[in-house]
N, C-alpha and C positions, 0 to 999 in steps of 0.2 A: 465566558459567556457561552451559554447553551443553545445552543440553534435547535430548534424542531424540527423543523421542516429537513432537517438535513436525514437522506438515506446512507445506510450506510453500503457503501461501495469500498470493494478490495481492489488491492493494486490488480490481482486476477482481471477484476471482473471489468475494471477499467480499458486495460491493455485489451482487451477481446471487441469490448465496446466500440472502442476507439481504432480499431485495427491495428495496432502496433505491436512490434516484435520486444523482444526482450533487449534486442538490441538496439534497436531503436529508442527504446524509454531509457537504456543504458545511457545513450548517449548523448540524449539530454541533462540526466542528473549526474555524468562525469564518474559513473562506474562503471566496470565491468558489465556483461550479460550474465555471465554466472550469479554476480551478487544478484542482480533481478531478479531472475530464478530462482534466487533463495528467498529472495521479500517475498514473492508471490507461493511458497509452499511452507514454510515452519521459520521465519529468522527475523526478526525486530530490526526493522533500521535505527542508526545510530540514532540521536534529536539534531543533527546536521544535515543525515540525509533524509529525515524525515520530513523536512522545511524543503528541500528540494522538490522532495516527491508531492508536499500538498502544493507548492507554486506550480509545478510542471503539470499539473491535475485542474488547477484553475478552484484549488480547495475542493475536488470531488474527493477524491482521497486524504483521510483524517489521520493523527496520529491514532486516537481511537475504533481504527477500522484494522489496524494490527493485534488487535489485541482480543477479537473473539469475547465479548464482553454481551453482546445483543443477546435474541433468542432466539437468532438462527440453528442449524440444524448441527453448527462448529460452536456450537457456547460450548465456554470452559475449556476449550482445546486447549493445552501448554502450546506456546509458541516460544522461540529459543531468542535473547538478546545476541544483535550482533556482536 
């Protein structure tokens, strides 16, 4: 199902939003802060932590908000699978 209405929001843009550290979102989805910090610059979470991260987000964050797909100013960016 296709939602419209849905923006799209990075884990970046979320964690800023929201005030939370890298550690802190780590330690919600039961990873490291480093992995964070790799979601939020070039690295694809697994489809395990990916469920994580849109529940921990309240579905603000999509699996298709990894993926640089939109027409923002990052379209087409390669980003690298965990």
């Amino acid at each position: 199902m296709i939602r419209a209405n849905h923006a799209d929001m990075t884990l970046s843009d979320y964690l800023h939003e929201h005030d939370l550290t890298n550690q802190a979102f780590a330690d919600l989805i039961g990873v490291s802060r480093e992995v964070v910090r790799r979601y939020t610059v070039d690295v694809i979470p697994s489809r395990a932590i990916m469920k994580k991260i849109h529940k921990a987000t309240g579905g603000k964050v999509q699996p298709n908000d990894f993926y640089d797909i939109g027409g923002g100013e990052d379209a087409g960016k390669k980003r690298r699978p965990a």
